[in-house]
PDB file of N, CA, C, O and CB in Angstrom:
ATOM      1  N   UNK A   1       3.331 203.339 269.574  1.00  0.00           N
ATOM      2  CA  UNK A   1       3.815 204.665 269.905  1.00  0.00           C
ATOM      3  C   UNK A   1       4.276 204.718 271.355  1.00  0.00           C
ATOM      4  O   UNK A   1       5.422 205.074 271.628  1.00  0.00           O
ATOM      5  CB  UNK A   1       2.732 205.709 269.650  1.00  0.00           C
ATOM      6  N   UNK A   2       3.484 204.404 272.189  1.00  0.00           N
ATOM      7  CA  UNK A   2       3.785 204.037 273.606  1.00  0.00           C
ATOM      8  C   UNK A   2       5.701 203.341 273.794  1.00  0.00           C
ATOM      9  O   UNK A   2       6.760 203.715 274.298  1.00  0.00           O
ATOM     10  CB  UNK A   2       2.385 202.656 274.021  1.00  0.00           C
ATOM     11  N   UNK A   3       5.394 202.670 273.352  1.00  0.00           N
ATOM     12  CA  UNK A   3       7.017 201.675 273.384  1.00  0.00           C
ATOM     13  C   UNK A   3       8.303 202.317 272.884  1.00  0.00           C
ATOM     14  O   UNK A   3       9.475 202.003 273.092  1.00  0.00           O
ATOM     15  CB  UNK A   3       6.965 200.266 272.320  1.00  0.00           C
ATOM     16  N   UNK A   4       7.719 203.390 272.103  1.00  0.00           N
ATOM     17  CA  UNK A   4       8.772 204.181 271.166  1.00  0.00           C
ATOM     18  C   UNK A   4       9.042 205.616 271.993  1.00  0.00           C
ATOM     19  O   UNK A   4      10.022 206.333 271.790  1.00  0.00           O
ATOM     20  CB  UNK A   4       8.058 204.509 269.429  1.00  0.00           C
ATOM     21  N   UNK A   5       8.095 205.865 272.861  1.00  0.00           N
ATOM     22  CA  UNK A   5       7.922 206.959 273.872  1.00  0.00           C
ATOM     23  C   UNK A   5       7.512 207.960 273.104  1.00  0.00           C
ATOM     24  O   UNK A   5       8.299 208.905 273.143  1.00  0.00           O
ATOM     25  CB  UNK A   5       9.125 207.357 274.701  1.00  0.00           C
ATOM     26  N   UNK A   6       6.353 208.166 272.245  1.00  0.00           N
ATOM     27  CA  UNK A   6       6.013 208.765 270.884  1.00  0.00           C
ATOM     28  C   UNK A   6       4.344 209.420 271.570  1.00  0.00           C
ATOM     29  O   UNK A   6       3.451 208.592 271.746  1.00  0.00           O
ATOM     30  CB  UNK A   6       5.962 207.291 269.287  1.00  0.00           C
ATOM     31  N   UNK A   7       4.132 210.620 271.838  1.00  0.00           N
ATOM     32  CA  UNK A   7       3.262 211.017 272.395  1.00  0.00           C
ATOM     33  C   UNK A   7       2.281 211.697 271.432  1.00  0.00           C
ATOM     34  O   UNK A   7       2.958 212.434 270.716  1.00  0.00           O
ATOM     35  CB  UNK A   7       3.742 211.683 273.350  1.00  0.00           C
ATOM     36  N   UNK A   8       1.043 211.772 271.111  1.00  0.00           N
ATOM     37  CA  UNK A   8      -0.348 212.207 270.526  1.00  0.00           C
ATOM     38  C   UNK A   8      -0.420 213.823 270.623  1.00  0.00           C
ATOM     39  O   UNK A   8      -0.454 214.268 271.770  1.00  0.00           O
ATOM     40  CB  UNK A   8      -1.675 211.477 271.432  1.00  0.00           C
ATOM     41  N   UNK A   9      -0.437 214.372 269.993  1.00  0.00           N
ATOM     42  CA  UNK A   9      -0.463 215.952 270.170  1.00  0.00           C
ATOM     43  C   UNK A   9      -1.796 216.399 269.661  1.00  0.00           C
ATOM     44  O   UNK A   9      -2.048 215.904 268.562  1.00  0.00           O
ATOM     45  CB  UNK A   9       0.758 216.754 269.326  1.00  0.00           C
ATOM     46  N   UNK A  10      -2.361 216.881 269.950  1.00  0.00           N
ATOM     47  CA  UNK A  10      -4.015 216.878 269.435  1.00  0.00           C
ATOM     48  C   UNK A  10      -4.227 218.413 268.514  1.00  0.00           C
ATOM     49  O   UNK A  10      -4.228 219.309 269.358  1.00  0.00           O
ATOM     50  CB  UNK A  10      -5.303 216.872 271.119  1.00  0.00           C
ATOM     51  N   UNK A  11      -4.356 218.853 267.477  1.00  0.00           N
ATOM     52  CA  UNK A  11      -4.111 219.804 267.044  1.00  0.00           C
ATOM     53  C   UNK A  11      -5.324 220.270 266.884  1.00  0.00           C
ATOM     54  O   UNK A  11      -6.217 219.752 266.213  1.00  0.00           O
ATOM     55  CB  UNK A  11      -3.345 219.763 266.146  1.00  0.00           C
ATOM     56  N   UNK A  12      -5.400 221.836 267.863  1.00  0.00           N
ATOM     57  CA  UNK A  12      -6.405 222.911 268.492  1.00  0.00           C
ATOM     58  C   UNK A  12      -6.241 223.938 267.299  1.00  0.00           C
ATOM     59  O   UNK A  12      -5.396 223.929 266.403  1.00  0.00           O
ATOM     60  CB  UNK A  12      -5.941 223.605 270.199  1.00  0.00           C
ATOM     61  N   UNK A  13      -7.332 224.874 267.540  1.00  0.00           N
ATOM     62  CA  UNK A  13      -7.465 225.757 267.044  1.00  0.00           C
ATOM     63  C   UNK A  13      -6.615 226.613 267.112  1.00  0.00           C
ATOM     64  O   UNK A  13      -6.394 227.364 266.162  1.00  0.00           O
ATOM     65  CB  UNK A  13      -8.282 226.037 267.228  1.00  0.00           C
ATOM     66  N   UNK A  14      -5.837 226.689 268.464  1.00  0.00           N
ATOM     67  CA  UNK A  14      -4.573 227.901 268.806  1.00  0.00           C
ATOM     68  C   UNK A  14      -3.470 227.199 267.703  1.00  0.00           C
ATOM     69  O   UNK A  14      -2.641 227.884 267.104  1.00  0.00           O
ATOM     70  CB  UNK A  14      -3.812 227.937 270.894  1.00  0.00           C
ATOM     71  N   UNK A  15      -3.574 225.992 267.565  1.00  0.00           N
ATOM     72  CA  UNK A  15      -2.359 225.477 266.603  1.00  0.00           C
ATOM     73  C   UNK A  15      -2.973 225.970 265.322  1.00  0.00           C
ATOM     74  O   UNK A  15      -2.270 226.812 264.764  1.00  0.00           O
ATOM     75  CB  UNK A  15      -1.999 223.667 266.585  1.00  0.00           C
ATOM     76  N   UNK A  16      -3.984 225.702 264.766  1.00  0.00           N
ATOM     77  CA  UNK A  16      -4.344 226.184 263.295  1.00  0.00           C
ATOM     78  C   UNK A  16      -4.595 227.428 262.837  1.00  0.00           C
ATOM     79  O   UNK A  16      -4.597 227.820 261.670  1.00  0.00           O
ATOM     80  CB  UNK A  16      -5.351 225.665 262.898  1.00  0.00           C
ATOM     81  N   UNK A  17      -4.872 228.204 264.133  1.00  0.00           N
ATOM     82  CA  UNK A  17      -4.345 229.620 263.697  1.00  0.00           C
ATOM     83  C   UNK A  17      -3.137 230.250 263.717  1.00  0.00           C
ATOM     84  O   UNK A  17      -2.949 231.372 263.246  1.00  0.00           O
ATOM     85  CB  UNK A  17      -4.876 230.396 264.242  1.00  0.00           C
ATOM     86  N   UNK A  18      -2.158 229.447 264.342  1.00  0.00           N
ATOM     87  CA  UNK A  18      -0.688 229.849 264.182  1.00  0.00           C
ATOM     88  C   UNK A  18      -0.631 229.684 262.733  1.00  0.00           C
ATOM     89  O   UNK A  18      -0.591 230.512 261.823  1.00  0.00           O
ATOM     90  CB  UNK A  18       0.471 228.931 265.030  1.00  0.00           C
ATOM     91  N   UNK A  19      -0.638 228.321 262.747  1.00  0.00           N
ATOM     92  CA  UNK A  19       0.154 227.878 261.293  1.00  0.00           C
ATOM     93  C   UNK A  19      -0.737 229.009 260.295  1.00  0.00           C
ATOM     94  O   UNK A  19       0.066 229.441 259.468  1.00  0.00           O
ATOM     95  CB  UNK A  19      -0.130 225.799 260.715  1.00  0.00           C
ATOM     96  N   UNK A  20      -1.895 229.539 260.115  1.00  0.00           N
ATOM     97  CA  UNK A  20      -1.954 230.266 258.947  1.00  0.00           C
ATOM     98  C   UNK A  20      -1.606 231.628 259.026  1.00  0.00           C
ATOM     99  O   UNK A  20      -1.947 232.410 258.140  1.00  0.00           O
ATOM    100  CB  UNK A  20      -3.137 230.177 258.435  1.00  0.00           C
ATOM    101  N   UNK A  21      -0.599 232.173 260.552  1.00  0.00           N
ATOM    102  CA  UNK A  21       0.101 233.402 260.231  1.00  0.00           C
ATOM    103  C   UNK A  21       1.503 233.685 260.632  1.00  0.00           C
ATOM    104  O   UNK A  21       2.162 234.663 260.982  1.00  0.00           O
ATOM    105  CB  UNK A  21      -0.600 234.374 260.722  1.00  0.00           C
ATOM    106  N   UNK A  22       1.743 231.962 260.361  1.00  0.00           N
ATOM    107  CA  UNK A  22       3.693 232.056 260.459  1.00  0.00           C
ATOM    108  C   UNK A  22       4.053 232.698 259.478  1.00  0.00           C
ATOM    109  O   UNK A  22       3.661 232.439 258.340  1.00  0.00           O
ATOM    110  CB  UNK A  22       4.696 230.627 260.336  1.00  0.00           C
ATOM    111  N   UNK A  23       5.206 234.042 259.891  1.00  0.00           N
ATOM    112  CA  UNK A  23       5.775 234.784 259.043  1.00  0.00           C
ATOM    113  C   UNK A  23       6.922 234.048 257.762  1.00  0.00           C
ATOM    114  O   UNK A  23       8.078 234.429 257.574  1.00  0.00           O
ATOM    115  CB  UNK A  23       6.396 235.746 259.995  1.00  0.00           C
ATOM    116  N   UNK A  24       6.280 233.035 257.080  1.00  0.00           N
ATOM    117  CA  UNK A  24       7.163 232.267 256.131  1.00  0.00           C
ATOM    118  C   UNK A  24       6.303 232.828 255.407  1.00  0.00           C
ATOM    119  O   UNK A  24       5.307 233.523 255.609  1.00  0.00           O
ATOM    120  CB  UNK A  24       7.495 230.679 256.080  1.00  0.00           C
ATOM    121  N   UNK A  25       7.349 232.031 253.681  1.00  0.00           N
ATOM    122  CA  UNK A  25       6.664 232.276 252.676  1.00  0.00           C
ATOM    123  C   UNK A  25       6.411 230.966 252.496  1.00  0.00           C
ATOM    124  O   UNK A  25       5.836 230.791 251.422  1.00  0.00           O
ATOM    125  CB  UNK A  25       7.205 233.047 251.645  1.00  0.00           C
ATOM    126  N   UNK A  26       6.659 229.665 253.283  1.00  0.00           N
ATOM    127  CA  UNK A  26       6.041 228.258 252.481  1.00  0.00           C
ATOM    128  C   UNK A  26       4.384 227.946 252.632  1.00  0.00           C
ATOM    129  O   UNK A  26       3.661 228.190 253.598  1.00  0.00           O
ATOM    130  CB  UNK A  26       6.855 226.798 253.190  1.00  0.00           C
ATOM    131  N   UNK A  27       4.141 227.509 251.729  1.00  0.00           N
ATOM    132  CA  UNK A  27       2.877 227.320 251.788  1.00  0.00           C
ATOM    133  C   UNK A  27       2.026 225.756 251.842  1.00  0.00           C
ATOM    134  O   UNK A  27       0.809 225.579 251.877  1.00  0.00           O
ATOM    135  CB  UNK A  27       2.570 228.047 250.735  1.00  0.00           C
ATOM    136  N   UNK A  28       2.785 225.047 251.837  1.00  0.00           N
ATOM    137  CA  UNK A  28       1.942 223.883 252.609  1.00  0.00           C
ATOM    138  C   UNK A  28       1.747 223.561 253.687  1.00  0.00           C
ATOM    139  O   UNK A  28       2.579 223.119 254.479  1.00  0.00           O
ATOM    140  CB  UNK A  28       2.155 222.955 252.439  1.00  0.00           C
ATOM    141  N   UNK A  29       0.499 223.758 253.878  1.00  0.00           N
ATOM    142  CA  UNK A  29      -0.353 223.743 254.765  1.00  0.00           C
ATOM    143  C   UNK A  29       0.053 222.383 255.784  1.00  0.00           C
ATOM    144  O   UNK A  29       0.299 222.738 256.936  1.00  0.00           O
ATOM    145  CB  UNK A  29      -1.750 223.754 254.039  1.00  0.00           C
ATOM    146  N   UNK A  30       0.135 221.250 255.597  1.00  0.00           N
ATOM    147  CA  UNK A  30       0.562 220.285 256.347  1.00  0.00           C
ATOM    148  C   UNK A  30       2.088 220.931 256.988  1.00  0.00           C
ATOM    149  O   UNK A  30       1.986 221.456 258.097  1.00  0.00           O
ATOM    150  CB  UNK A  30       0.621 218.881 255.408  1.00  0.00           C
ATOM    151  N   UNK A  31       3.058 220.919 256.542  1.00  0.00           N
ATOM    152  CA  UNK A  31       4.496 221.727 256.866  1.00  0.00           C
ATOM    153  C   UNK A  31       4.084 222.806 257.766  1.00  0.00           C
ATOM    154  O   UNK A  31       4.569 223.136 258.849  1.00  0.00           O
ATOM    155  CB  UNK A  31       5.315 222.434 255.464  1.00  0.00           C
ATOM    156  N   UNK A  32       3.274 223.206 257.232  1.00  0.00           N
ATOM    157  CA  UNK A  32       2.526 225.023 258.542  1.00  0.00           C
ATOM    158  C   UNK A  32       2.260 224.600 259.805  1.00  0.00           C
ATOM    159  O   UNK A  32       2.737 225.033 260.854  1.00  0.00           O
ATOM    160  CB  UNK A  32       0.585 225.936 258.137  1.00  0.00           C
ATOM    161  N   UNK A  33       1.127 223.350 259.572  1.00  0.00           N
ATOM    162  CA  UNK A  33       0.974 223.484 260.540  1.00  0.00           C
ATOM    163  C   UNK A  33       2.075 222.079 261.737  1.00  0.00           C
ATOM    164  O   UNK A  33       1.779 221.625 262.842  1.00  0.00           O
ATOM    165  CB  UNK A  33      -0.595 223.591 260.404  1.00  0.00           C
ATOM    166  N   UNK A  34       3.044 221.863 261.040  1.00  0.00           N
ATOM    167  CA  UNK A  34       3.665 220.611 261.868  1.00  0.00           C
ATOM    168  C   UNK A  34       4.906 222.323 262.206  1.00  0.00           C
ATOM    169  O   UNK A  34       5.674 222.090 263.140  1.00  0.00           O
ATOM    170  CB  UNK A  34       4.420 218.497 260.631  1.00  0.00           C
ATOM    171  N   UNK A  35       5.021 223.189 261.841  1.00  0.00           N
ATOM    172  CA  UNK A  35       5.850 223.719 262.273  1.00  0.00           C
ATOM    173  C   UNK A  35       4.968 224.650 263.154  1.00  0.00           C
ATOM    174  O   UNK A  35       5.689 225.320 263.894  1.00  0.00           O
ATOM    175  CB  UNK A  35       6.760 224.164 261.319  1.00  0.00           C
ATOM    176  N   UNK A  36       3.813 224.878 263.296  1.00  0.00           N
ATOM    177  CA  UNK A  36       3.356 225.575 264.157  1.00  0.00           C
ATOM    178  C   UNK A  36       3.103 224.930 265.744  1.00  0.00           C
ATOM    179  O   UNK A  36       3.266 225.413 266.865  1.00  0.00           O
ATOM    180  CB  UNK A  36       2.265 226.023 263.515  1.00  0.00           C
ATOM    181  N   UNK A  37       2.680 223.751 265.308  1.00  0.00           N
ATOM    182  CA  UNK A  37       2.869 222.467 266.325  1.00  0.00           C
ATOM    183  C   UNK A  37       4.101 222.754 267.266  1.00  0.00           C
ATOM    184  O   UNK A  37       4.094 222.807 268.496  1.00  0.00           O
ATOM    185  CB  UNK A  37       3.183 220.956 265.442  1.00  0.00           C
ATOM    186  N   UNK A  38       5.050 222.909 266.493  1.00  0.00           N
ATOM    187  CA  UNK A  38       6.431 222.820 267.037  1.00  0.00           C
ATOM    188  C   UNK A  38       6.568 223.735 268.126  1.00  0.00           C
ATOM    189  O   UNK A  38       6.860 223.410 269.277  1.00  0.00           O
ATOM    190  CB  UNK A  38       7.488 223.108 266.014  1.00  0.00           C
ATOM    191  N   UNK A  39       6.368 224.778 267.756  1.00  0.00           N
ATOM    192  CA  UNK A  39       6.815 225.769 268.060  1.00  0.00           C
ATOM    193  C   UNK A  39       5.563 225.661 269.111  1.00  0.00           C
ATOM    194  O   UNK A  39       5.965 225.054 270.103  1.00  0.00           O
ATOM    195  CB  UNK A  39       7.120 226.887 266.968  1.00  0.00           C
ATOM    196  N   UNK A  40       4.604 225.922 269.204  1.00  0.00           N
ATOM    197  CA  UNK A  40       3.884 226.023 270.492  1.00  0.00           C
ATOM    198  C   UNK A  40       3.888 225.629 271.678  1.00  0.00           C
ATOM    199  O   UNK A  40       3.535 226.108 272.756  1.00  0.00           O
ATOM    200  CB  UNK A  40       3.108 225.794 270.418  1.00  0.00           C
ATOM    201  N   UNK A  41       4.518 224.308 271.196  1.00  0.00           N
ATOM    202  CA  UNK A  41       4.138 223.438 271.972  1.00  0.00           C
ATOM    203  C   UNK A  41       6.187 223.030 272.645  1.00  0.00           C
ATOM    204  O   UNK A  41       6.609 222.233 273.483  1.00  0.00           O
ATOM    205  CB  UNK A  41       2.971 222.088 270.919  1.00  0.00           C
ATOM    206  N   UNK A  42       6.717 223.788 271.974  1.00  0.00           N
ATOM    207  CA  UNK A  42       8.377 223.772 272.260  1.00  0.00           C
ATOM    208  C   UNK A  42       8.500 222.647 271.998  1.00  0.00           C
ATOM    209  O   UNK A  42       8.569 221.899 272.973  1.00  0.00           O
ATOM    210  CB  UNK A  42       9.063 224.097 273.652  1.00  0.00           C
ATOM    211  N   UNK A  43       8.557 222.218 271.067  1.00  0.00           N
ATOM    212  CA  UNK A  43       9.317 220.532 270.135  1.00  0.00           C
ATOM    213  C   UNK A  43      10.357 220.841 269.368  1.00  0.00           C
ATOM    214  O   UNK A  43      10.475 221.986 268.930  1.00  0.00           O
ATOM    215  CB  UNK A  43       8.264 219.632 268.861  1.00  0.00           C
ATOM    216  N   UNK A  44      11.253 219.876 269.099  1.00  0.00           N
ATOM    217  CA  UNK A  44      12.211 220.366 267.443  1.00  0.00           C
ATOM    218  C   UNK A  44      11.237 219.271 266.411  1.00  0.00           C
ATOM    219  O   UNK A  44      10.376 218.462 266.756  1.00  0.00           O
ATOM    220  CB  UNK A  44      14.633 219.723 267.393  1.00  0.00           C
ATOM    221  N   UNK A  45      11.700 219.573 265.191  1.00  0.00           N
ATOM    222  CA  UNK A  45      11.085 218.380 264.442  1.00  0.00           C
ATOM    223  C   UNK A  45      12.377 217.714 264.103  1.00  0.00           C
ATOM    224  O   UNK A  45      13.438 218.313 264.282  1.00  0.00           O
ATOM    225  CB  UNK A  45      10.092 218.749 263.063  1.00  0.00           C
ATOM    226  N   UNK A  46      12.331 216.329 263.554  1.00  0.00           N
ATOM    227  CA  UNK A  46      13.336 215.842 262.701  1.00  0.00           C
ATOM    228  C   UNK A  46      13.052 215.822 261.627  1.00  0.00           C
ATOM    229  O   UNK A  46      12.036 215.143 261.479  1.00  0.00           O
ATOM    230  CB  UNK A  46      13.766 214.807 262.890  1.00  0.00           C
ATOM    231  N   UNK A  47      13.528 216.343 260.463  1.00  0.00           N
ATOM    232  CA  UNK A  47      13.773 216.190 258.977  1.00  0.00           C
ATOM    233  C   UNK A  47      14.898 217.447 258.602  1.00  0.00           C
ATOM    234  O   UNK A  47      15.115 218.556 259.091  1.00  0.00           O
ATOM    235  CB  UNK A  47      12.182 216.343 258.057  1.00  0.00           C
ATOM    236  N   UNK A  48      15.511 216.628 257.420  1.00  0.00           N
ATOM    237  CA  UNK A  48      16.155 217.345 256.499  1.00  0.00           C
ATOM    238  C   UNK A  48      15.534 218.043 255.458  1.00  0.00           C
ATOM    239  O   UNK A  48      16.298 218.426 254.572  1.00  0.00           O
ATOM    240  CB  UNK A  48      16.918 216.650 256.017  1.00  0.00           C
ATOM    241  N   UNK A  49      14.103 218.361 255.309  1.00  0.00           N
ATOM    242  CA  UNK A  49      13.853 219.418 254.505  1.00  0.00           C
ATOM    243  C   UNK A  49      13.777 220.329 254.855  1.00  0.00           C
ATOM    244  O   UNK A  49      13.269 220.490 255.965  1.00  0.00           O
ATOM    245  CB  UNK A  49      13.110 219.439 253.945  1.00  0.00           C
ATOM    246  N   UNK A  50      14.164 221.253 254.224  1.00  0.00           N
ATOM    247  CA  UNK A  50      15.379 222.792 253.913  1.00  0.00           C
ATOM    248  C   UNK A  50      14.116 223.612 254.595  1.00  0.00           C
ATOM    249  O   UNK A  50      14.170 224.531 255.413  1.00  0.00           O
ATOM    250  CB  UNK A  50      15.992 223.478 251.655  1.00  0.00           C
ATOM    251  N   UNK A  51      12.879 222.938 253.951  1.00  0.00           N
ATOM    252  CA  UNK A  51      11.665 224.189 253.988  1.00  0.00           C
ATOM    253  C   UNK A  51      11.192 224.591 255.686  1.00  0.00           C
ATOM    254  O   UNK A  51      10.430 225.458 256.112  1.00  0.00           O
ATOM    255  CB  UNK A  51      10.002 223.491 253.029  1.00  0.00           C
ATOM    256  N   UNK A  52      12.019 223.538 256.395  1.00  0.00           N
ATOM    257  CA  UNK A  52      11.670 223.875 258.072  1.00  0.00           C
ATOM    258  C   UNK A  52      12.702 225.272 258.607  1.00  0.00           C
ATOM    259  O   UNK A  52      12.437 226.229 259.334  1.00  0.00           O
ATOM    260  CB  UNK A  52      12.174 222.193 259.221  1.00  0.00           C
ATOM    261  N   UNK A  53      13.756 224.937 257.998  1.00  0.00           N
ATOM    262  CA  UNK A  53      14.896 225.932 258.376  1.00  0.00           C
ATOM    263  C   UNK A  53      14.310 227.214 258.527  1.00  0.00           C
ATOM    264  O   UNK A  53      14.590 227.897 257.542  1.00  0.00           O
ATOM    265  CB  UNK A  53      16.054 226.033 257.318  1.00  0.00           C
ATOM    266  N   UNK A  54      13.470 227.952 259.518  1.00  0.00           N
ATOM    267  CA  UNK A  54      12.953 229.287 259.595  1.00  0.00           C
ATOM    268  C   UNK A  54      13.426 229.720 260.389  1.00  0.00           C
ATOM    269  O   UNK A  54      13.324 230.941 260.503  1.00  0.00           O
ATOM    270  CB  UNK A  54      11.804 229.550 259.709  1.00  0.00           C
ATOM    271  N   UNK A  55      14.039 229.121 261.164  1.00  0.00           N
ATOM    272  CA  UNK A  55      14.532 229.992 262.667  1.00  0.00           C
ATOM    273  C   UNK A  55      13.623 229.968 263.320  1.00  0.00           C
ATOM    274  O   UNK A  55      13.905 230.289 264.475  1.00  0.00           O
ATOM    275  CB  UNK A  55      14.951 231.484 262.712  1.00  0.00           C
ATOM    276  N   UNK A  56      12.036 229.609 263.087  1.00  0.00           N
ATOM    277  CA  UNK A  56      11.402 229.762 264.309  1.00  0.00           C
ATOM    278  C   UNK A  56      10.880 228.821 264.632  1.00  0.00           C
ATOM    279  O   UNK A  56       9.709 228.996 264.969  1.00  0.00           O
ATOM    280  CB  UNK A  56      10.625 230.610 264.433  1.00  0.00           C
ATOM    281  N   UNK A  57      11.541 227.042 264.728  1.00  0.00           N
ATOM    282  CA  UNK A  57      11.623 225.933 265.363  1.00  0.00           C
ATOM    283  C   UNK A  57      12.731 225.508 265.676  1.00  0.00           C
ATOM    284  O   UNK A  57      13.389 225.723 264.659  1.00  0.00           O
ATOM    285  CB  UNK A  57      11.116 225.137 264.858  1.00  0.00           C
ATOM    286  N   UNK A  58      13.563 224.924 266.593  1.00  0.00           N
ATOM    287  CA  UNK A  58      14.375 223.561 266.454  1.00  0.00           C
ATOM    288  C   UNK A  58      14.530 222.392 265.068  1.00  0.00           C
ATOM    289  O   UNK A  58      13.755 221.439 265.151  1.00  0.00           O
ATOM    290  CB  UNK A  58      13.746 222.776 267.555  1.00  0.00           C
ATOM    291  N   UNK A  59      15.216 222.407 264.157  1.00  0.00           N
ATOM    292  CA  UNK A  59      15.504 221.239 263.468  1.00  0.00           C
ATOM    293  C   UNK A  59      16.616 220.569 263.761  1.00  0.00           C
ATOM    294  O   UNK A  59      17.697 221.155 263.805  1.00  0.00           O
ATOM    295  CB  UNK A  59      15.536 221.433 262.274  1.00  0.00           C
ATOM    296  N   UNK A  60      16.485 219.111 264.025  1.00  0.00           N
ATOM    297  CA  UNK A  60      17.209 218.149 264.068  1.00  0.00           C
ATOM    298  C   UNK A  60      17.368 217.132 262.751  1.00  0.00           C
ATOM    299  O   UNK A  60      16.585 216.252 262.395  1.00  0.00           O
ATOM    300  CB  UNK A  60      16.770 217.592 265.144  1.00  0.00           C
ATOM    301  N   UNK A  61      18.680 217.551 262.121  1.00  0.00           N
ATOM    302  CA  UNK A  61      18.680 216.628 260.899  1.00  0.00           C
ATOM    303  C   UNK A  61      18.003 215.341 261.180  1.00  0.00           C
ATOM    304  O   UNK A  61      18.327 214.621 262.125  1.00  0.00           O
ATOM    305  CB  UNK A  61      20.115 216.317 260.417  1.00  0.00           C
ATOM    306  N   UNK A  62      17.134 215.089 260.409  1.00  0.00           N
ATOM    307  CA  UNK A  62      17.153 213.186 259.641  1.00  0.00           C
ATOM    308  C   UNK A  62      18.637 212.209 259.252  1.00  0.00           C
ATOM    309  O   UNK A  62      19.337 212.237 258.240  1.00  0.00           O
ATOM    310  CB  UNK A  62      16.369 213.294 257.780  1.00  0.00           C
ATOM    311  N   UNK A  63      18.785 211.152 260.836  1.00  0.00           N
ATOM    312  CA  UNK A  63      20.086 210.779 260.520  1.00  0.00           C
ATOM    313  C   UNK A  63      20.244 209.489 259.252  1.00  0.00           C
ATOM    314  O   UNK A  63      20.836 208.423 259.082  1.00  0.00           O
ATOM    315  CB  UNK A  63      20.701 210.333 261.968  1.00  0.00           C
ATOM    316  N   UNK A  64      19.474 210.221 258.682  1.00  0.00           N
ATOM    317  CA  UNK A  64      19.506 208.711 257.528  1.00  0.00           C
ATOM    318  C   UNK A  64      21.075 208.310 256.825  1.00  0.00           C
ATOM    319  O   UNK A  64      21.184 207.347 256.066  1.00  0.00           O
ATOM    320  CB  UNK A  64      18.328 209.111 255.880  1.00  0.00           C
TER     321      UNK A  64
END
């Protein structure tokens, strides 16, 4: 991770209570909370699934 410049984000309680009152309707819980991550902490994520598109992160397509 180091070599890749890929940094450890340690996920707090302020992160796990976001993710269970982001105003979405998706409900997996892993997705909640990598988008709550995001957003707290001002990240974009990369992927092309649709289910990030909320407006309330940064997405950067997956250049596959």
């Amino acid at each position: 991770m180091q070599q890749a410049k890929f940094i450890e984000i340690p996920i707090t309680t302020v992160h796990a209570l976001r993710a269970g009152s982001l105003p979405i309707d998706h409900r997996d819980p892993f997705d909640r909370m990598i988008m709550a991550t995001a957003e707290i902490e001002n990240l974009p994520v990369i992927t092309y699934d649709v289910a990030f598109k909320t407006g309330l992160i940064q997405v950067i397509p997956d250049p596959k």
